[in-house]
C-alpha positions as CSV (number, residue, x, y, z in Angstrom):
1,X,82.0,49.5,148.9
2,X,85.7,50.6,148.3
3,X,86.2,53.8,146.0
4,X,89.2,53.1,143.9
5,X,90.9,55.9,142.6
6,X,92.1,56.3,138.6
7,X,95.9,55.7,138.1
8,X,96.1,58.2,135.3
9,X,93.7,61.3,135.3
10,X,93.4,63.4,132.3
11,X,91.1,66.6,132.6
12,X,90.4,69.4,129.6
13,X,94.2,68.3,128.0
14,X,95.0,71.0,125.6
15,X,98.3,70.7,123.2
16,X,98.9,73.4,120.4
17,X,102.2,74.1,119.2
18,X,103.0,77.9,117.4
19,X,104.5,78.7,113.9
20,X,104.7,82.5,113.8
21,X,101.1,83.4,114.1
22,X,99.5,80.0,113.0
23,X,98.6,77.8,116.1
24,X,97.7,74.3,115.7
25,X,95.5,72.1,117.5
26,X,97.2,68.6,118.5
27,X,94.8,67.8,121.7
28,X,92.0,69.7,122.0
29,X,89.2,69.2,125.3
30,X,90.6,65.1,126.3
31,X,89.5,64.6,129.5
32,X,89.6,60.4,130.4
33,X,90.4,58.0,133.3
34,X,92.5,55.0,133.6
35,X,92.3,52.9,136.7
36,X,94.2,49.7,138.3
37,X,93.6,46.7,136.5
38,X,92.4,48.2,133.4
39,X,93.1,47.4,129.8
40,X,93.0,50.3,127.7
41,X,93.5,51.3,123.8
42,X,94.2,54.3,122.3
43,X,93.0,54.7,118.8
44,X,92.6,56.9,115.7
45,X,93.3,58.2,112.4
46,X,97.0,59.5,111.7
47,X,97.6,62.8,113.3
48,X,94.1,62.2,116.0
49,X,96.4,63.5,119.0
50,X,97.8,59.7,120.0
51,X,101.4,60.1,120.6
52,X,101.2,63.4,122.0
53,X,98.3,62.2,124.7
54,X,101.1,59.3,125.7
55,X,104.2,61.9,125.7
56,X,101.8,63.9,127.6
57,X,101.3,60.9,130.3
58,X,105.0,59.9,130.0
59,X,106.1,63.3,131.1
60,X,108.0,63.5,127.9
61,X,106.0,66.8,127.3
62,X,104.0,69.3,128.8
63,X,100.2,70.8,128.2
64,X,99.6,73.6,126.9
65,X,96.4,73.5,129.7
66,X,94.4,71.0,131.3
67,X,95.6,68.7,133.8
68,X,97.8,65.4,133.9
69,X,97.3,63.5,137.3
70,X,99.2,59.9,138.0
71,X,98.7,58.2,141.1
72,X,97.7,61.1,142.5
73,X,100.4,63.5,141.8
74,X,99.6,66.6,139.3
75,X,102.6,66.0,136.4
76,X,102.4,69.9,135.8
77,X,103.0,71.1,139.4
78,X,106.5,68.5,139.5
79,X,110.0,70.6,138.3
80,X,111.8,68.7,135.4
81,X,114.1,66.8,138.2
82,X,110.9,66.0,140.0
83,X,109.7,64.6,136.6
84,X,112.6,62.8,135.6
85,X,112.7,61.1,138.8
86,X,109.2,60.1,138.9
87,X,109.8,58.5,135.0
88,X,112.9,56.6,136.4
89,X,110.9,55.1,139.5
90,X,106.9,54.8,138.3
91,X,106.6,54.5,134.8
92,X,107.4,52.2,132.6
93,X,107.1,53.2,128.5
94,X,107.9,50.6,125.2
95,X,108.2,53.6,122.1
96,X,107.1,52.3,118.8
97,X,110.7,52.8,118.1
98,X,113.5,52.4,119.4
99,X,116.8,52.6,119.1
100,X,119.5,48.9,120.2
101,X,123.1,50.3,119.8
102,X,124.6,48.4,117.0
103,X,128.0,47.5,118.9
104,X,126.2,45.4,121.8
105,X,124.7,42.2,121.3
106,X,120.4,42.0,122.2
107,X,121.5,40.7,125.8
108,X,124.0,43.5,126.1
109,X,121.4,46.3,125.2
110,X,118.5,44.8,127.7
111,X,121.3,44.9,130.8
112,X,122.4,48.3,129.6
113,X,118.8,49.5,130.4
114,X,119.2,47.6,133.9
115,X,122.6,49.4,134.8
116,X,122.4,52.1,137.7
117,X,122.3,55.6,136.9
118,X,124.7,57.8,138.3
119,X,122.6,60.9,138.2
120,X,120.0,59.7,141.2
C-alpha cells in the first residue's frame, strides 16, 4: 500500500503578537494535516485563530514557533524572495475580501491578475 504524504503539515503552530509587556495568544498548540484530495473546513467562533492559521499557510505571516510544512518544503526555513516565489508558482488563495480597481471593468480586473510579473 502507497503512503501518501500530507500537502500541508502543521505541527505545535504558535502565533502571539506583543503590546508592551502584554502578549496575546492568537494560535496556541495547532498541530493538523491536509492531504491530496481532501476537502477541508476551518471553523470557529470570532477571534478562534482562523485567519491567522490561513495567513500562516499562505506565507502571508510567520509563526511565532511550530512548524508550517507544504509539499514538503518547511515555509519557515525559505527567505521572503524564496516565499514570494513559492506564493506566485504553488498556491492559490481567494481572501474574503478583496479589492476590483474601480477604473477596469470585471474582465479587465481577472486579466490584470493573469498579466506577467516583471519581478520573476
Amino acid at each position: 500500500m502507497e503512503t501518501v504524504n500530507p500537502i500541508i503539515k502543521i505541527e505545535n503552530l504558535v502565533r502571539t503578537y506583543s503590546s508592551g509587556k502584554v502578549q496575546t495568544f492568537a494560535v496556541r498548540g495547532v498541530s493538523f494535516n491536509l492531504y491530496p484530495g481532501e476537502f477541508t473546513a476551518l471553523s470557529g467562533p470570532s477571534g478562534s485563530g482562523k485567519t491567522t492559521v490561513l495567513n500562516q499557510i499562505g506565507l502571508l505571516d510567520n509563526p511565532t514557533s511550530g512548524k508550517v510544512i507544504i509539499d514538503g518544503k518547511e515555509i519557515g526555513q525559505m527567505s521572503e524572495d524564496e516565499k514570494s516565489l513559492f506564493r506566485l508558482k504553488r498556491l492559490g488563495f481567494v481572501f474574503q475580501r478583496y479589492e476590483l480597481l474601480p477604473e477596469l471593468t470585471a474582465l479587465e480586473n481577472v486579466y490584470l491578475s493573469l498579466m506577467p510579473n516583471p519581478y520573476f
